[in-house]
LODRENNU-925293 format. One line per 5 residues: number of its first residue (from 1); for each residue x, y, z of N, C-alpha, C. Coordinates in pm, whole numbers, plus 50000, padded with zeros to 5 digits. Example, Ala and Ser with C-alpha at 12.3 -4.5 7.8 and 13.67 -1.06 7.14 Angstrom:
1> 51319,49431,50780,51230,49550,50780,51320,49670,50780 | 51285,49775,50708,51367,49894,50714,51290,50003,50787
! end
This chain:
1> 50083,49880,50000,50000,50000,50000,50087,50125,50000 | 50072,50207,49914,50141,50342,49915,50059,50412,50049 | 50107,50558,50074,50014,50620,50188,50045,50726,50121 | 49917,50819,50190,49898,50878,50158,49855,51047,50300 | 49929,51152,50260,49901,51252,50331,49793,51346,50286
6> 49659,51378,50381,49591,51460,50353,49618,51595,50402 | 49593,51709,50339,49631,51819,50342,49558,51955,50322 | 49446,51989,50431,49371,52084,50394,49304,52193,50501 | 49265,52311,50490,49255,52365,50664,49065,52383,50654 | 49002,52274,50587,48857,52252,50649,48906,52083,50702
11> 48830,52072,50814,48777,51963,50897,48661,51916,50819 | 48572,51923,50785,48448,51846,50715,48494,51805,50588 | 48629,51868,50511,48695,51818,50359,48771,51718,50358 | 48817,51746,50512,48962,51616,50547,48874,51494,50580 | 48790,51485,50640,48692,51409,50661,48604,51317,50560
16> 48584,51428,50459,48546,51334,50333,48649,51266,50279 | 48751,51325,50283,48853,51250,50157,48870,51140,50262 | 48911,51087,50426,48939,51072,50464,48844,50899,50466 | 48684,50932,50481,48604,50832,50532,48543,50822,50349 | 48548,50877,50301,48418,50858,50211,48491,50832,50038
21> 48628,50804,50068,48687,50770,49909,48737,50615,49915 | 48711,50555,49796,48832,50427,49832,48960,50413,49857 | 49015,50435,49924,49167,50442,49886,49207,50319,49850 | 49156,50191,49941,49272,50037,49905,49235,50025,49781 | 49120,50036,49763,49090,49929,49640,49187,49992,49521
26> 49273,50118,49499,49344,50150,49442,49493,50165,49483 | 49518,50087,49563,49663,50047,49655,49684,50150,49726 | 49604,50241,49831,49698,50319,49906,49643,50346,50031 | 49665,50422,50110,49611,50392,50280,49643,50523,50300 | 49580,50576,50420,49610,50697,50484,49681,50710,50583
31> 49791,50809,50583,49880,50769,50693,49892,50891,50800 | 49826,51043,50743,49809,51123,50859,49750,51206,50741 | 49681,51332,50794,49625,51467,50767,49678,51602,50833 | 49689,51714,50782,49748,51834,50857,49630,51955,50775 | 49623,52003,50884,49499,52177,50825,49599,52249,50807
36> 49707,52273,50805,49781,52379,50732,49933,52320,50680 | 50013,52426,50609,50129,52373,50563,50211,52346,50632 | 50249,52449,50699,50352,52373,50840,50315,52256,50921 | 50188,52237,50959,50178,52101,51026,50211,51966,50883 | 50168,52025,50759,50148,51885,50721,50316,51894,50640
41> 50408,51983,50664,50583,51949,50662,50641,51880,50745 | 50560,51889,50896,50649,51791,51011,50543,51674,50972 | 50428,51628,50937,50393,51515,50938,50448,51439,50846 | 50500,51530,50719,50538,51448,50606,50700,51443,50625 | 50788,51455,50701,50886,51424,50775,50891,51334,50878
46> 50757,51299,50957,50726,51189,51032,50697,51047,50983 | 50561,51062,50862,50550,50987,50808,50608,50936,50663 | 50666,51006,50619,50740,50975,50503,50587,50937,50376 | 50502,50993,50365,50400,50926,50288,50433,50948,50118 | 50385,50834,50021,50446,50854,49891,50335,50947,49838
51> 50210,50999,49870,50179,51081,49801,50129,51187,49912 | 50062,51349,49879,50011,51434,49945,49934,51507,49869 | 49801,51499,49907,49686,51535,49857,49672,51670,49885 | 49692,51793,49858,49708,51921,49913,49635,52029,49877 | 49573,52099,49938,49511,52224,49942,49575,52352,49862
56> 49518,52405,49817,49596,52571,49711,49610,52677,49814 | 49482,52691,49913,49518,52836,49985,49511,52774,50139 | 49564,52802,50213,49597,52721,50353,49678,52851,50418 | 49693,52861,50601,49721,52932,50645,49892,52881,50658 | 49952,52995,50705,50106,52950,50769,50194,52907,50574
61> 50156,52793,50541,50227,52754,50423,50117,52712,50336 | 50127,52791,50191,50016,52789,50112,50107,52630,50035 | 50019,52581,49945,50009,52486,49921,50133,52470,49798 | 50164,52599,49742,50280,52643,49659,50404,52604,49778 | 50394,52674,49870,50552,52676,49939,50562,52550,49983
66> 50435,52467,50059,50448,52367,50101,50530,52270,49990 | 50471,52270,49836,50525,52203,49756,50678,52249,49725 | 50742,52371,49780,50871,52392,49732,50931,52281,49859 | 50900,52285,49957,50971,52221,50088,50962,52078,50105 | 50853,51999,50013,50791,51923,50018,50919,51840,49912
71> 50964,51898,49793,51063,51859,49687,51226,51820,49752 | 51241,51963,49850,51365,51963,49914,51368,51854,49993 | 51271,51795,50106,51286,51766,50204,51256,51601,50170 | 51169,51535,50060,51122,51451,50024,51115,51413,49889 | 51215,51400,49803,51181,51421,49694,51154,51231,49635
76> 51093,51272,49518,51000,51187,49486,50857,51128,49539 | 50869,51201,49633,50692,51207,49669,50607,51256,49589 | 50503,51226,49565,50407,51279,49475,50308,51399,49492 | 50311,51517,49462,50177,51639,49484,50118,51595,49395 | 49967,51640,49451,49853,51656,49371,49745,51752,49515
81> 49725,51857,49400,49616,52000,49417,49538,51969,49392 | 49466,51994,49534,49278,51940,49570,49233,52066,49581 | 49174,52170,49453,49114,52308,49455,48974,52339,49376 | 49006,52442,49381,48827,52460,49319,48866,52569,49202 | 48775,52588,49159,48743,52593,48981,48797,52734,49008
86> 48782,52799,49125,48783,52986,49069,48990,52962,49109 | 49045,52846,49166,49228,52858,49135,49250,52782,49020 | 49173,52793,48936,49223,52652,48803,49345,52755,48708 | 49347,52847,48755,49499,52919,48652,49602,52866,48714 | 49608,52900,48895,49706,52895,48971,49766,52733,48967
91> 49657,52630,48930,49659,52492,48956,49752,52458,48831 | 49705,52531,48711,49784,52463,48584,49909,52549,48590 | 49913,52689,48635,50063,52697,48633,50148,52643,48768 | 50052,52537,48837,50171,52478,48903,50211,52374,48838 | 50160,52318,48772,50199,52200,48697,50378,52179,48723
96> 50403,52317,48665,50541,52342,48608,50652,52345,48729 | 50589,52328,48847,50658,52329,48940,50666,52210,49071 | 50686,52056,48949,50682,51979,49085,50544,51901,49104 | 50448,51968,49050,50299,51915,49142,50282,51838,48969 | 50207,51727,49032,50213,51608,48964,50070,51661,48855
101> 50006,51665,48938,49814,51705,48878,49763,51739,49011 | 49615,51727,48973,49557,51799,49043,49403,51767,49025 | 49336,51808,49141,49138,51735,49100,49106,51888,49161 | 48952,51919,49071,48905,52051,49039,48741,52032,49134 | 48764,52082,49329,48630,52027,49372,48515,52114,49319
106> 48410,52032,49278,48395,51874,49357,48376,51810,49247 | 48477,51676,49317,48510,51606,49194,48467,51466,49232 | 48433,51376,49141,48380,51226,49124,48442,51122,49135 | 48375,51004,49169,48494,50874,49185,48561,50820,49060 | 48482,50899,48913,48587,50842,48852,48687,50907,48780
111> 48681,51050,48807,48787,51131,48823,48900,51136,48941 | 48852,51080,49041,48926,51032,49166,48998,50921,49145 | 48933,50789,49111,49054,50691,49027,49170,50745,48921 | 49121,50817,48835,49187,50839,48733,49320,50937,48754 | 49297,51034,48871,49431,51054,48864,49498,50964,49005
116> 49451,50920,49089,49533,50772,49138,49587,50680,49062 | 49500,50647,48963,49555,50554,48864,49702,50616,48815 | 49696,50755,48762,49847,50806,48715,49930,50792,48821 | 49899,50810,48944,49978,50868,49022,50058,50700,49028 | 49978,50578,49087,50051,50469,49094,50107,50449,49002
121> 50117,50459,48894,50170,50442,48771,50324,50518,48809 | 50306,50639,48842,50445,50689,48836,50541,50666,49036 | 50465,50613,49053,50531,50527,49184,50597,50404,49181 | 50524,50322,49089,50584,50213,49051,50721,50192,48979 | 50682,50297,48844,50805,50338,48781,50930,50404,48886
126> 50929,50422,48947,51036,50417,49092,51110,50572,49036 | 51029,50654,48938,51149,50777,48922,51134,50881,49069 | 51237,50906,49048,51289,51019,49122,51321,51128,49140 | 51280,51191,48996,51339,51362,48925,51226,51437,49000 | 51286,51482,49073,51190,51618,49129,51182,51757,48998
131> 51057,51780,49013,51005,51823,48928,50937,51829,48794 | 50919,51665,48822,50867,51645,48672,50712,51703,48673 | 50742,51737,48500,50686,51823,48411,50561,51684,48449 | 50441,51771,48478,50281,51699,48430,50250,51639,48290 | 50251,51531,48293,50279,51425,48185,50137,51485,48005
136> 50031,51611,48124,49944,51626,47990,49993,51800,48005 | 50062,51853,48010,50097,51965,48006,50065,52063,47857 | 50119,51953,47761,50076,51981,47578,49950,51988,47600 | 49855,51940,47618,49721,51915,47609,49693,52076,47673 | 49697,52088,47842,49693,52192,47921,49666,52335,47791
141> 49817,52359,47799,49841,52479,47688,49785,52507,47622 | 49745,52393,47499,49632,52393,47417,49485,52510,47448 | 49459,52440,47600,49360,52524,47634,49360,52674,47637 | 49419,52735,47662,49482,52858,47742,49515,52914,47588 | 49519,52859,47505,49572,52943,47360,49735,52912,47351
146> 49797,52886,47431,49948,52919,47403,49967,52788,47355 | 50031,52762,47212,50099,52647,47137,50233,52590,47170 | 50272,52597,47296,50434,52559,47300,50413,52477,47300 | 50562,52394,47313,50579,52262,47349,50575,52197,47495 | 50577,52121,47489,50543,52062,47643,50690,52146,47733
151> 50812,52116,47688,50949,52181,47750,50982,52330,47773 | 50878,52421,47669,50933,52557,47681,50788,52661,47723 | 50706,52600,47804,50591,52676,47810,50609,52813,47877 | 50688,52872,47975,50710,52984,47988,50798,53040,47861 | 50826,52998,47807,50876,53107,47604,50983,53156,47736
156> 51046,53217,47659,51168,53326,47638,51148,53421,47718 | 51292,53519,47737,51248,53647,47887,51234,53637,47990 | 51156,53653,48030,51159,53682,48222,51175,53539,48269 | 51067,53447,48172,51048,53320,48289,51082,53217,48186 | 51209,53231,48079,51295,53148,48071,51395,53066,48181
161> 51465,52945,48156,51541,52902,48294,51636,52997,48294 | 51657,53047,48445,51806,53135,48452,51930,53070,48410 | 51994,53198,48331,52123,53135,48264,52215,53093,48344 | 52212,53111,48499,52343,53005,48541,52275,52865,48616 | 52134,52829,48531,52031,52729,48586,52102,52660,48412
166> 52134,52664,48347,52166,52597,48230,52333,52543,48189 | 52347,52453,48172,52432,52371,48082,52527,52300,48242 | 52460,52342,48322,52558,52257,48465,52545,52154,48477 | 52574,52080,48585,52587,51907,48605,52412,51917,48704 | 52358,51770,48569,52206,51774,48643,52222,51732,48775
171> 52303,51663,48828,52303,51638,48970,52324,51732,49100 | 52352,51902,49027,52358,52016,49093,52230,52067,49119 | 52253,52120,49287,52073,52138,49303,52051,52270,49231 | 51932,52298,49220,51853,52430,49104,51870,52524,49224 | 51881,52686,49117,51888,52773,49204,51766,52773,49287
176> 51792,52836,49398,51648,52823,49477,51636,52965,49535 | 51508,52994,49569,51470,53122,49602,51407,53119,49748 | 51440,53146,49836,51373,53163,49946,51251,53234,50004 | 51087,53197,49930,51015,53320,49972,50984,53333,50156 | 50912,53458,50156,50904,53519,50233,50794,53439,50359
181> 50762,53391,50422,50702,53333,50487,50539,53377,50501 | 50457,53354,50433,50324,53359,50483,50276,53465,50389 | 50353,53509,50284,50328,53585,50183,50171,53565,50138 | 50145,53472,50098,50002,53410,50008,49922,53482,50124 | 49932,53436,50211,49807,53431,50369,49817,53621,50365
186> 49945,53636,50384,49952,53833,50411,49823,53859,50305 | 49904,53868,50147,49827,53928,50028,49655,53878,50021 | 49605,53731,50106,49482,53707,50122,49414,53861,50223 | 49535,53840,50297,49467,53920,50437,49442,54055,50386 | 49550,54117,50319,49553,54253,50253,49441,54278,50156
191> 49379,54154,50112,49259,54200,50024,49164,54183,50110 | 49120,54114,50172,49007,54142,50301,49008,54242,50332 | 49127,54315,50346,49144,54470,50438,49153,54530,50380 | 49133,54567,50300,49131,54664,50167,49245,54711,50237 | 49371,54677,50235,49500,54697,50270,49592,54714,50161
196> 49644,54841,50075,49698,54791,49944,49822,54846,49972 | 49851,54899,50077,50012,54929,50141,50037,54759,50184 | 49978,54681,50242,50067,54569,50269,50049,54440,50160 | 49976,54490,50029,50015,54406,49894,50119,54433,49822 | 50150,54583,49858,50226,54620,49753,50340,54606,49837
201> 50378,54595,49988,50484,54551,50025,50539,54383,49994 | 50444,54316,49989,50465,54170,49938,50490,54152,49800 | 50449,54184,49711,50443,54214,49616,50586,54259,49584 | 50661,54384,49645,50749,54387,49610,50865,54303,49677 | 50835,54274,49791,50959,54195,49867,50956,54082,49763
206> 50860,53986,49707,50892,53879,49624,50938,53910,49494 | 50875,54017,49436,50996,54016,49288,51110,54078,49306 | 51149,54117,49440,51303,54138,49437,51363,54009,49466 | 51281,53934,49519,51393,53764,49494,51440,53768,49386 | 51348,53785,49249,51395,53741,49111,51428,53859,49015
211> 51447,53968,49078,51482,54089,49013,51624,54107,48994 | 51709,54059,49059,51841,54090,49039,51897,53919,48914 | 51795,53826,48932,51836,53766,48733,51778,53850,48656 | 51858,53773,48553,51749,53839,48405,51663,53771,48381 | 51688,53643,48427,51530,53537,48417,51508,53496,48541
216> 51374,53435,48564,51291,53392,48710,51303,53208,48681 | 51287,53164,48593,51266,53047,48567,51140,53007,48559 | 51048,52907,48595,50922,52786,48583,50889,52867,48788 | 50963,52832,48860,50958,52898,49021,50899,52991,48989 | 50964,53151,48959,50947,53254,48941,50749,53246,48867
221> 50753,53215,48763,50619,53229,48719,50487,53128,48804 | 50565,53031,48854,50438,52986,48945,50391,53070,49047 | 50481,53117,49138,50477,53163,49238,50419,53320,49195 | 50435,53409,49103,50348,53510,49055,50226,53455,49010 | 50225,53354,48945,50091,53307,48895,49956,53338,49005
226> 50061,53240,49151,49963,53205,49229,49925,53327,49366 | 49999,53414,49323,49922,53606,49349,49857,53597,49281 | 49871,53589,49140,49760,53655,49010,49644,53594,49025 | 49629,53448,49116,49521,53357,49093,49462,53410,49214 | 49478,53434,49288,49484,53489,49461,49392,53563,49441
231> 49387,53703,49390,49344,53819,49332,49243,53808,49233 | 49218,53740,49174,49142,53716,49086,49025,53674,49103 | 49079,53572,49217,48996,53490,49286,48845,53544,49377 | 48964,53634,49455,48888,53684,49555,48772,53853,49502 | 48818,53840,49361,48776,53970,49302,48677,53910,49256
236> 48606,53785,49186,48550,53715,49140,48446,53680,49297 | 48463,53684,49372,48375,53641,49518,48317,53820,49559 | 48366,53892,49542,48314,54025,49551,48203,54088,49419 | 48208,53982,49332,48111,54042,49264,48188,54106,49112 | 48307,54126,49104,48414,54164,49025,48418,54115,48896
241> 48389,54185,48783,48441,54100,48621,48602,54102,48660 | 48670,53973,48662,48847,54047,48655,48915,54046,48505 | 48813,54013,48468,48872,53961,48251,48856,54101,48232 | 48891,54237,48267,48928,54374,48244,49045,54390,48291 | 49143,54320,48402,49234,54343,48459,49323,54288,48385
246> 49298,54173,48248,49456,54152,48198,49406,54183,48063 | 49297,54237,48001,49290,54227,47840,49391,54359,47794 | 49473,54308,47655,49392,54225,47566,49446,54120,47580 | 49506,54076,47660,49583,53916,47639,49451,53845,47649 | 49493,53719,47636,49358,53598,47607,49351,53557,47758
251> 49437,53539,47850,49469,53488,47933,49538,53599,48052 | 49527,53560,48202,49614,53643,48312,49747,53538,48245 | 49774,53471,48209,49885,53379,48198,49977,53442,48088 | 49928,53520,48030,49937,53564,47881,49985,53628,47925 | 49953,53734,47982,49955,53882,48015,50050,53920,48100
256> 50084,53771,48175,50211,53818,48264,50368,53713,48177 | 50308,53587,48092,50458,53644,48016,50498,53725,47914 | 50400,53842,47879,50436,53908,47792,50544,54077,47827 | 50483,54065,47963,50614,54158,48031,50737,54130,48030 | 50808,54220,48000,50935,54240,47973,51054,54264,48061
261> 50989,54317,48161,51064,54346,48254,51046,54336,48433 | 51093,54330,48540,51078,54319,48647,50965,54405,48695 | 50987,54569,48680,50930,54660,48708,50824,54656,48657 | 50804,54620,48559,50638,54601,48463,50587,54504,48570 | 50638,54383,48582,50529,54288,48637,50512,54325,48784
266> 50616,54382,48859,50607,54467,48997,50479,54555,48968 | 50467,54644,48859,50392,54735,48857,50259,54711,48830 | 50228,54609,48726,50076,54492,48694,50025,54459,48817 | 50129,54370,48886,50046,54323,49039,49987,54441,49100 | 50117,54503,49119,50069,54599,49225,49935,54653,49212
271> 49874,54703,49027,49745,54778,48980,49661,54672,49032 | 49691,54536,49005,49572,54417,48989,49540,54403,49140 | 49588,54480,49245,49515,54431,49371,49486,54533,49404 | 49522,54631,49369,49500,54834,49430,49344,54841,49361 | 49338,54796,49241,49179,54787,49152,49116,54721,49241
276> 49144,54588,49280,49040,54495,49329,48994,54515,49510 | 49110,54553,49570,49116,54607,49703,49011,54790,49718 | 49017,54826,49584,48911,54939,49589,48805,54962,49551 | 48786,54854,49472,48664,54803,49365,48536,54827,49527 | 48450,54885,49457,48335,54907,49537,48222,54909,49459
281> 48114,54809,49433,47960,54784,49340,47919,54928,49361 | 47903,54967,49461,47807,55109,49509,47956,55253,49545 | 47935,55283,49442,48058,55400,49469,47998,55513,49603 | 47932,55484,49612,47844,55619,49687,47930,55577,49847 | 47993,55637,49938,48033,55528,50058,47916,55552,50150
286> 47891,55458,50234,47784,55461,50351,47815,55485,50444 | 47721,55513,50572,47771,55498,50707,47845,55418,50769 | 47830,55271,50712,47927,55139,50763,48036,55139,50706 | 48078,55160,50558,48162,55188,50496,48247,55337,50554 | 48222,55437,50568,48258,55527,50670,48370,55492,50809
291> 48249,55472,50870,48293,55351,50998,48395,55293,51009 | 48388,55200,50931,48522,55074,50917,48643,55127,50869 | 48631,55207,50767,48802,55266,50733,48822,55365,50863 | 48775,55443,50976,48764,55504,51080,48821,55398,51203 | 48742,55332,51186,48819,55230,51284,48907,55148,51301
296> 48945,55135,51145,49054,55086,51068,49197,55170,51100 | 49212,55313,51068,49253,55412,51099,49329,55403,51279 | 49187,55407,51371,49187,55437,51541,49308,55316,51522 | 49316,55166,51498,49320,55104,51536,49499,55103,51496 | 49523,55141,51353,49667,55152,51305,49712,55275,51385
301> 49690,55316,51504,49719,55467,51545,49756,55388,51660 | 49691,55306,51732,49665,55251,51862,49696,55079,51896 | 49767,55028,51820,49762,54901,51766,49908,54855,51936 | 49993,54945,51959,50072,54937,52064,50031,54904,52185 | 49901,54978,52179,49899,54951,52326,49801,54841,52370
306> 49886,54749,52459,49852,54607,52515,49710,54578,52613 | 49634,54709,52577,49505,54717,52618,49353,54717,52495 | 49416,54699,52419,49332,54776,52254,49227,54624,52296 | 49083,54655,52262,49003,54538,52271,48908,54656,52165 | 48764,54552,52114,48669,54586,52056,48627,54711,52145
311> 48597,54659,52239,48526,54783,52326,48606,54926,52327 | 48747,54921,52326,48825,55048,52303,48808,55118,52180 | 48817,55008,52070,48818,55126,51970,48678,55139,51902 | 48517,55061,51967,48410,55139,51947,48374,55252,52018 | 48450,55289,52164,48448,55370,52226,48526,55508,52148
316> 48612,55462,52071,48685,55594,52019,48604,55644,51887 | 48558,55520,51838,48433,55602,51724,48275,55656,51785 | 48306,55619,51913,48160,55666,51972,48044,55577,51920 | 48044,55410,51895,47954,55379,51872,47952,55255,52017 | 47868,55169,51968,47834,55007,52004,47927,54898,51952
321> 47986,54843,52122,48089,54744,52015,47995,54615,51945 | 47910,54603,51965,47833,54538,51918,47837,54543,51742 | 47749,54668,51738,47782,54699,51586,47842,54741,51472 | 47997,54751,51615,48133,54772,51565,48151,54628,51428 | 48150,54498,51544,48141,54388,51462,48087,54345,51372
326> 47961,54415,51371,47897,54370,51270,47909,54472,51125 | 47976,54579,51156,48017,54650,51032,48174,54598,50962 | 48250,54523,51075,48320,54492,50995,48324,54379,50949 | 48219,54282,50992,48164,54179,50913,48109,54208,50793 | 48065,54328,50762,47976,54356,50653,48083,54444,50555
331> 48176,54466,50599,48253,54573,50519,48399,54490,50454 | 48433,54441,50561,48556,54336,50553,48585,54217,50550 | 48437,54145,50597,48423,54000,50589,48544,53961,50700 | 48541,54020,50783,48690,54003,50904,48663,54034,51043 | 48651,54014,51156,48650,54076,51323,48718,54174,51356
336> 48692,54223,51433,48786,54323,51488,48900,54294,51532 | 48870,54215,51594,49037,54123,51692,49135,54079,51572 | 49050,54004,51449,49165,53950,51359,49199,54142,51279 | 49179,54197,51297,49197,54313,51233,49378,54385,51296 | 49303,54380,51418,49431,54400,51540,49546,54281,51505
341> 49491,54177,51497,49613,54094,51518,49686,54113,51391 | 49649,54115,51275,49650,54151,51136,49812,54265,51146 | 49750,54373,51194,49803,54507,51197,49962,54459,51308 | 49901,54403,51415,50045,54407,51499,50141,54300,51456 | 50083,54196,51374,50185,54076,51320,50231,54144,51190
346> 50181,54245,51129,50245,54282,50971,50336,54332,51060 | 50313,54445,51122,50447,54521,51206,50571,54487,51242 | 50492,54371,51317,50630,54267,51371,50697,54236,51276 | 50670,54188,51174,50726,54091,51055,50805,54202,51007 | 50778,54385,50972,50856,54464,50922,51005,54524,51023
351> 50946,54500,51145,51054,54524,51271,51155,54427,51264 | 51103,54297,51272,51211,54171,51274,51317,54180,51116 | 51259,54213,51021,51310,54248,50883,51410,54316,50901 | 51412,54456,50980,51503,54541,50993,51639,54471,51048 | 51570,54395,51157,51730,54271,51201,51771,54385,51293
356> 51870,54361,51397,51900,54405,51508,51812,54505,51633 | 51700,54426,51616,51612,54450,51749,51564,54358,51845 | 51553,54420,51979,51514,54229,52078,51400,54236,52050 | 51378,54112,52091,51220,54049,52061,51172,54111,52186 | 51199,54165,52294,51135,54199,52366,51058,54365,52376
361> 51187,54419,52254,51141,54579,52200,51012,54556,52108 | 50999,54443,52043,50959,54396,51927,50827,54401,51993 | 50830,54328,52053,50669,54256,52166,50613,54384,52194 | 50685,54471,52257,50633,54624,52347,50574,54697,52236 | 50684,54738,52115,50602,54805,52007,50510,54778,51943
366> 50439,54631,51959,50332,54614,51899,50216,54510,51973 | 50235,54596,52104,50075,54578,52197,50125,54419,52299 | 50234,54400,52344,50279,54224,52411,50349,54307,52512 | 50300,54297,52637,50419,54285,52769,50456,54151,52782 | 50409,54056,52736,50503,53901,52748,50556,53903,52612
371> 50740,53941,52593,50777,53841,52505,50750,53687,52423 | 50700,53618,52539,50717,53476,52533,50555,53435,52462 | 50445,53531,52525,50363,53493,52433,50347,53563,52303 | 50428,53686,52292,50441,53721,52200,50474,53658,52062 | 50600,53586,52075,50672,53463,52016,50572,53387,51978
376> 50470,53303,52058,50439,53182,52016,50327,53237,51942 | 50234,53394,51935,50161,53395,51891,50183,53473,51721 | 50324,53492,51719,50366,53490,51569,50396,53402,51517 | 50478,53265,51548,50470,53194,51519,50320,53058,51472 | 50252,53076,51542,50073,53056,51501,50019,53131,51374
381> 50069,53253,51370,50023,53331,51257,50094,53315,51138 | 50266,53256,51116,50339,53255,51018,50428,53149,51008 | 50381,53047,51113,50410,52902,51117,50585,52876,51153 | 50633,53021,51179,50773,53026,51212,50815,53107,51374 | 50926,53070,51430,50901,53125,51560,51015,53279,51491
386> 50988,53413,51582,51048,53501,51522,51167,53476,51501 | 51323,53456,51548,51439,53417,51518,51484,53354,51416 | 51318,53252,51411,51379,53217,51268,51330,53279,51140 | 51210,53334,51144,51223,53395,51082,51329,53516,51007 | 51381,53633,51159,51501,53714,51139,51599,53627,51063
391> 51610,53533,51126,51739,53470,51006,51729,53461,50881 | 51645,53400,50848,51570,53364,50700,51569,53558,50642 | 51502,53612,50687,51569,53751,50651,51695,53803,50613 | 51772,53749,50713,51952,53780,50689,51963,53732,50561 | 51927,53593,50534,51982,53499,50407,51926,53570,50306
396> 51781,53591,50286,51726,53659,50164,51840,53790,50137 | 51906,53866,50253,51926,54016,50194,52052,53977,50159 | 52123,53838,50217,52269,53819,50130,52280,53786,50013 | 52153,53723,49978,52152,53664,49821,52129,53815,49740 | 52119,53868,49778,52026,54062,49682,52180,54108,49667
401> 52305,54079,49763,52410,54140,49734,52501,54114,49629
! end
């Protein structure tokens, strides 16, 4: 029996795949489940499972990074992306990165055999090349308009392989890029919050990974893809046409390899979430709409001090915390508290960046007289404890030199 890791942050999804699919009757067994990416990296280090059934948007490690760590740490294990129809861009440009296939919920038992069936197929065959190319990739393309060949689907330019990624010994590992920890989850959070100062800080911290090549590689374009799909996504749940945000290309896929340059595609993202983060059906603003950027405001003013609760900052707009909540349920689809926590963990994450501050200055400036729970409650939010994060910082700014 192969095994198999489930990988998703609903409980009633893990549950189905879990009780309600065959697995033996197609040789494989279940050997653990994790609701987010970081848990399901130490399980799949525990259990060693040959395949992982994985989620696209997940907290701590989106289902992209999980699969970069997932290659390093395990290679020849098998991905396959368990998503839904509004990430089907983000899903096919992962193809190119490692992930085997993928099922589009909600999907059927005999679409459920059928890519088990591939998958044993390429278990048996005992290969081992991390990163193999998705065996219908030609087909894929087809769809999407673009005619390449199965080998060169990012074409030429930006997200050609980098030239010191070519003519070396294949047994040398690929350049690798270190992203930023919790990036996907930030830029989710930043569009809830109609936050377009902390997209466009993500946004740019990741294309300066790949700004100093002249090319990004197959990495480089997944990992933009799966912003572009992010955004799209969530613009499409607001009510949003987003097929105005990349025409005239045929495709968002199109449209971002036809940029030329770093700064162009820095500058595309950045429009494609500043549009969608301001996009409003009713231009007229309301009283609740009012409200919420007001309290939004109190709260980035006041976010320090280790007393801030709902009741404080409906008291500073002079309303009901009552219907504090419920405006920013209605405005932000978000709580107040995750609003706060939102605001003092981006902070932290820009303080620790800077590098040479204690965690205990760190904690004070952004609302913690305990260090210690300070720590564990960033680490909950970005699946890393701060130190290590700061480090992982150091390394990114040595590679920029």
């Amino acid at each position: 029996m192969y095994k198999v890791l489930i990988v998703d942050d609903e409980p009633l999804f893990r549950y189905y795949m879990r009780t309600k699919l065959d697995w033996s009757s197609h040789g494989f067994t279940i050997c653990g489940e994790a609701a987010n990416g970081a848990e399901a990296l130490e399980e799949a280090k525990r259990s060693h499972p040959d395949l992982a059934m994985v989620d696209i948007s997940m907290p701590y490690l989106n289902g992209l990074e999980l699969t970069e760590k997932l290659n390093l740490n395990l290679p020849g294990m098998v991905v396959v992306f368990v998503t839904g129809h509004n990430e089907f861009e983000y899903a096919q440009a992962a193809l190119r990165l490692g992930v085997f296939d993928y099922l589009l919920k909600p999907f059927n038992q005999e679409e459920f055999a059928a890519v088990l069936t591939k998958v044993k197929k390429k278990l048996e065959l005992g290969k081992k090349e991390v990163g193999m190319l998705h065996p219908n990739v030609r087909d894929l393309t087809r769809q999407d308009g673009a005619n390449k060949p199965a080998g060169s689907l990012d074409g030429a330019g930006l997200f050609a392989e980098p030239a010191e990624a070519q003519g070396r010994d294949p047994n040398e590992a690929p350049v690798s890029y270190e992203l930023h920890p919790g990036a996907h989850e930030m830029l989710l959070s930043a569009l809830k919050m109609r936050d377009p100062e902390a997209a466009q800080t993500e946004i740019r911290r990741t294309v300066a990974l790949f700004s100093p090549h002249r090319t990004g590689g197959r990495f480089a374009f997944t990992v933009l893809m799966g912003y572009v799909s992010l955004c799209l996504s969530y613009a499409s749940k607001r009510g949003m046409n987003p097929e105005s945000l990349w025409k005239p290309a045929g495709s968002p896929e199109d449209y971002l390899r036809q940029l030329s340059s770093w700064k162009e595609v820095e500058a595309w993202l950045i429009s494609l979430y500043e549009q969608v983060i301001e996009y409003k059906e009713d231009r007229r603003p309301s009283k609740s709409y009012n409200l919420y950027f007001a309290a939004k405001r109190y709260i980035h003013q006041h976010y320090s001090d280790p007393d801030l609760t709902v009741e404080r900052v409906a008291g500073g707009m002079f309303v009901d915390a009552s219907y504090l909540r419920k405006v920013f349920r209605k405005e932000g689809d978000i709580s107040v508290l995750d609003y706060i926590m939102y605001i003092r963990m981006r902070r932290a994450k820009e303080l620790l960046a800077e590098g040479n501050v204690k965690l205990a200055d760190i904690a004070e400036k952004v609302g913690y007289t305990d260090p210690g729970y300070f720590g564990k409650c960033f680490k909950k939010y970005y699946g890393m404890p701060p130190s290590e994060f700061e480090q992982r910082e150091i390394r990114v700014r040595s590679t920029r030199r």
